[in-house]
C-alpha positions in Angstrom: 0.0 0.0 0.0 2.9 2.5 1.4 4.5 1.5 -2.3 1.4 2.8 -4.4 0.6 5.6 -2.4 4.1 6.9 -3.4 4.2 5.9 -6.8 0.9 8.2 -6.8 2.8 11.2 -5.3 5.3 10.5 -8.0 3.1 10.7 -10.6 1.2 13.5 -9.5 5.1 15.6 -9.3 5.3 14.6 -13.1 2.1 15.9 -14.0 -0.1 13.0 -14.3 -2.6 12.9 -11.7 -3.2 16.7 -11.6 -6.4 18.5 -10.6 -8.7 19.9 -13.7 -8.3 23.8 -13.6 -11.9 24.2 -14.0 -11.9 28.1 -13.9 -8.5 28.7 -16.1 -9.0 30.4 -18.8 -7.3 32.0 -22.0 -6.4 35.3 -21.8 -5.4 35.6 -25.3 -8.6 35.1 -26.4 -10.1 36.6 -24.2 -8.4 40.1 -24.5 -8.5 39.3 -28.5 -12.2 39.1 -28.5 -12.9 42.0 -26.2 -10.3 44.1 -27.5 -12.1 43.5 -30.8 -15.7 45.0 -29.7 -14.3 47.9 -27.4 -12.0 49.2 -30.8 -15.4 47.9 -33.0 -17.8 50.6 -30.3 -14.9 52.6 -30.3 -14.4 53.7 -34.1 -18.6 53.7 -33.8 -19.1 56.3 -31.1 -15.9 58.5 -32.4 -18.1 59.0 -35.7 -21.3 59.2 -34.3 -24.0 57.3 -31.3 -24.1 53.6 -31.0 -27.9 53.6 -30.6 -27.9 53.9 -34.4 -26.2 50.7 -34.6 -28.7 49.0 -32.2 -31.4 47.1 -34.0 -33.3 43.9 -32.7 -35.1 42.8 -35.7 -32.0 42.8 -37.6 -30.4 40.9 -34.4 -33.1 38.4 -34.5 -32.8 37.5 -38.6 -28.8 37.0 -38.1 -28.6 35.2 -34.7 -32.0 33.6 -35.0 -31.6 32.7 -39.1 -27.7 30.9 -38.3 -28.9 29.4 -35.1 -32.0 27.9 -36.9 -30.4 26.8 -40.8 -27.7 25.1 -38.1 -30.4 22.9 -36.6 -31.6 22.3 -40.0 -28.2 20.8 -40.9 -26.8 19.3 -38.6 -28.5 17.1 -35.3 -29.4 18.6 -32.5 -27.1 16.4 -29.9 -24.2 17.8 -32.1 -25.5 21.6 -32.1 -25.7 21.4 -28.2 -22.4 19.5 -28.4 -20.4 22.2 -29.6 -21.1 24.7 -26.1 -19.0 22.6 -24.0 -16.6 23.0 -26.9 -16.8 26.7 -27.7 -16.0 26.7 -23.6 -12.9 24.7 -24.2 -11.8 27.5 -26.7 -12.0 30.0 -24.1 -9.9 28.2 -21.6 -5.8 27.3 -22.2 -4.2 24.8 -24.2 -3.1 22.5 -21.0 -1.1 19.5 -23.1 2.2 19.8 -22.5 4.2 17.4 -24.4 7.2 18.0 -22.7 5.9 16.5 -19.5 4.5 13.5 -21.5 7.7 13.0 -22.5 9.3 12.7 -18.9 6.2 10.1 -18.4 6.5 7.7 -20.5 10.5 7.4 -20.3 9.6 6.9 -16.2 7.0 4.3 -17.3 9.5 2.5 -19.8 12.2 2.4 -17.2 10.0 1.0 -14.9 8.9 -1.3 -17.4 12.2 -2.7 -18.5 12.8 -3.3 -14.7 9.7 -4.0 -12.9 8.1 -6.2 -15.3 4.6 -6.0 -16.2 3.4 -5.6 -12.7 5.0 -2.6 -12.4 3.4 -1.1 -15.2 -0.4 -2.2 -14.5 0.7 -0.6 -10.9 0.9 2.9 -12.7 -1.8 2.2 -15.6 -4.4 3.7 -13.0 -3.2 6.9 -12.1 -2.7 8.3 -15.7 -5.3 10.6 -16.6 -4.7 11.0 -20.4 -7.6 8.6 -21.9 -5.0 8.0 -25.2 -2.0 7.6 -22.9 -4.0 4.9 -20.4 -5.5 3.1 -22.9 -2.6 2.5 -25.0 -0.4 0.8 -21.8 -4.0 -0.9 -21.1 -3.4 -2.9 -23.9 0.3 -3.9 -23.2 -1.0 -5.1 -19.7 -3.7 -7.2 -21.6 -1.2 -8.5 -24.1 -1.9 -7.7 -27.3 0.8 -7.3 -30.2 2.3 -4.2 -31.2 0.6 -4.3 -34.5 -2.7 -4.6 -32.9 -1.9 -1.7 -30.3 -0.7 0.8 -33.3 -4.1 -0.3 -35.2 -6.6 0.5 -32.2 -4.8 3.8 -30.9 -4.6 4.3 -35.1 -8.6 4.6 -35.2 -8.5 6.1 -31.9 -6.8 8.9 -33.0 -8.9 9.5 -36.4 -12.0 9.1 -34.2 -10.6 12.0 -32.2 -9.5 14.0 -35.6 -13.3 13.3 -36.8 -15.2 14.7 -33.8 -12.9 17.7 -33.5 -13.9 18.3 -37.3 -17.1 17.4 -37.2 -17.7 19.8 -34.7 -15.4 22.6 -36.6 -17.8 22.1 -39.7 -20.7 23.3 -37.7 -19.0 26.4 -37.2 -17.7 26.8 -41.0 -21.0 26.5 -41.2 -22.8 29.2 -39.3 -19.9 31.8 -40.3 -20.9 31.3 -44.3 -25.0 31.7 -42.8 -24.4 34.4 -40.9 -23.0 37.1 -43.5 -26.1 35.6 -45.6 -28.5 36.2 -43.2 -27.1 40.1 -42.9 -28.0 40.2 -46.5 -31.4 39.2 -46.3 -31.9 41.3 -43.9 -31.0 44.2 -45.7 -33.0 43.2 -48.3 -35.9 42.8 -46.2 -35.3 46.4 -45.0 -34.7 48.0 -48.4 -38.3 46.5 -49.3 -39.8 48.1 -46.5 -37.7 51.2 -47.2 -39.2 51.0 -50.7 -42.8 50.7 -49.5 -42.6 54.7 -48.4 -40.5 56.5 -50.7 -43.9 58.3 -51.1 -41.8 60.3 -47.6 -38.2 60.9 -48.9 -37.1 62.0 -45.0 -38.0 58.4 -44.5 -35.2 56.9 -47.0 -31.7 58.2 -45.0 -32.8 56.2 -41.8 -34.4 53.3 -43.4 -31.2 52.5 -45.3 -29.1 52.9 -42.2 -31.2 50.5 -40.5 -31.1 48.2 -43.7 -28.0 48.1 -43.5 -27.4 47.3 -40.0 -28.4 43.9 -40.7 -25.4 43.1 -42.7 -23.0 44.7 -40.2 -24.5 42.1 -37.8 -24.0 39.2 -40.0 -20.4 40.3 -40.9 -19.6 40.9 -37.4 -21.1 37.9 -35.8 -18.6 35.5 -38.8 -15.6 37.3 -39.3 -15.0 38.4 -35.2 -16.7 35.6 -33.7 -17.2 32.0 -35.5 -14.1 31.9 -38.5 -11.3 32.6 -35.5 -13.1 30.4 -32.9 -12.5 27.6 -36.0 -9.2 28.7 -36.6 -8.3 28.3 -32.9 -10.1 25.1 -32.5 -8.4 23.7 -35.6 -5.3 24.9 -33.8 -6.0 23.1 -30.7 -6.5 19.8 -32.9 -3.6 20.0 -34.9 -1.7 20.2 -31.3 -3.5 17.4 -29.8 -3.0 15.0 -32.6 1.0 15.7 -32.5 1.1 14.9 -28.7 -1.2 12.0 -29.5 1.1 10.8 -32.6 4.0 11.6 -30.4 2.3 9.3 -27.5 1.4 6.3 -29.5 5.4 6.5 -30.6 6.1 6.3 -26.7 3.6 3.8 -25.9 5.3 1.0 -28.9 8.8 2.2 -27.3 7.4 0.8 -24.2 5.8 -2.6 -25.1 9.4 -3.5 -27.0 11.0 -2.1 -24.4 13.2 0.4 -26.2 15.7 2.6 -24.3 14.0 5.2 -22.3 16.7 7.5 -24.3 15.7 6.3 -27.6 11.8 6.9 -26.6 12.6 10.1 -25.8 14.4 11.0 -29.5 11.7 9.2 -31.3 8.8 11.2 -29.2 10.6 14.8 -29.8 11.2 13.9 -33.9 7.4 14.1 -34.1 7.1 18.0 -31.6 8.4 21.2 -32.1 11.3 22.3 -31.3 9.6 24.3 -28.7 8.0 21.4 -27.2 10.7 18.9 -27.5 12.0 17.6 -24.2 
């Protein structure tokens, strides 16, 4: 008992059994986005008032009309899927391949010298599902080429929901710009309708026009750089999960910690690289 409660401690210095930062977030993006609205209002009220830029009809045909076309498209487990997602985008990137690194050289070395027991010993206090489930199946036995199949379609699987969710998003930001359209259109009908009152036209364009505003804002501030950062974040996943599935066949030959450790950094940047 005395020996697993310190292998825990052990693993918990090396970064495997750490808490969840629940209320972390990203202050890049965070700044970026607001620093985008305040100098947005900013240029608005030095030319003029921002209650001219106010309009909830035109707020309800961009929001309501790329909310809606969404459900249209896509299922609704998968629309409802994306808002713990669009969280995740908001918080920081916490893989750090560096630190998987130092894990799976510790796990090989014990490995190499502890024997198999050893290493089901440690398989339940890693917290990385990719990481766990690839020394799972070296405690189980199966082959190498079975383990690089599975953790193979694992990682597609996990390359296919990240996109799947990324396309929703695509998605809306090509609606949404539409959406601003029609609703211009809608209001240059209307506008249209009185030009029998030409101090009527001036405001009734402005308002038009509003719509589109809306539509651009809502795609080109909003959705296109939340996909851009998502597809970030997957690109970076999938190289620590390529890079861990290297690390987890080092360990069921039972390479060289040393060599693990060369073949791990080949696949990470040179900034990650341990």
């Amino acid at each position: 008992m005395a020996t697993a409660v310190k292998t825990q401690e052990e693993l918990a210095q090396q970064g495997i059994d750490t808490a969840p930062q629940q209320n972390v977030v990203d202050m890049g993006t965070i700044l970026g986005t607001l620093f985008g609205v305040l100098l947005i209002f900013g240029a608005i009220l030095y030319q003029g008032d921002v209650g001219l830029f106010w309009s909830i009809p035109s707020a309800l045909i961009v929001f309501g009309g790329t909310v809606t076309t969404a459900f249209i498209a896509f299922p609704s487990q998968k629309i409802m899927g994306m808002i713990p997602v669009l969280i995740n985008a908001f918080k920081p990137d916490v893989h750090k391949p560096a630190d998987y690194v130092d894990i799976i050289m510790s796990l090989s070395s014990k490995y190499r010298t502890g024997g198999m027991k050893r290493l089901e010993s440690e398989e339940e206090f890693l917290n990385n599902r990719f990481l766990r489930s690839g020394i799972s199946m070296i405690v189980d036995g199966y082959n190498s080429r079975e383990i690089q199949e599975i953790m193979e379609r694992e990682l597609q699987a996990l390359i296919d929901r990240h996109n799947s969710g990324q396309k929703i998003l695509r998605f809306m930001a090509v609606q949404s710009p539409v959406f601003g359209m029609a609703g211009t259109l809608i209001g240059l009908i209307q506008m249209l309708s009185q030009l029998e009152d030409p101090s009527q036209i001036g405001s009734g364009l402005a308002t038009a026009l509003i719509t589109t505003f809306y539509g651009i804002m809502l795609a080109n501030l909003i959705l296109i750089p939340l996909v851009a950062k998502l597809n970030t974040r997957t690109e970076n996943e999938t190289t620590l999960l390529k890079a861990i599935r290297v690390g987890v066949m080092g360990i069921h030959d039972r390479v060289n910690p040393q060599k693990i450790r060369r073949s791990m950094n080949a696949l990470l940047p040179p900034d990650n690289q341990k």
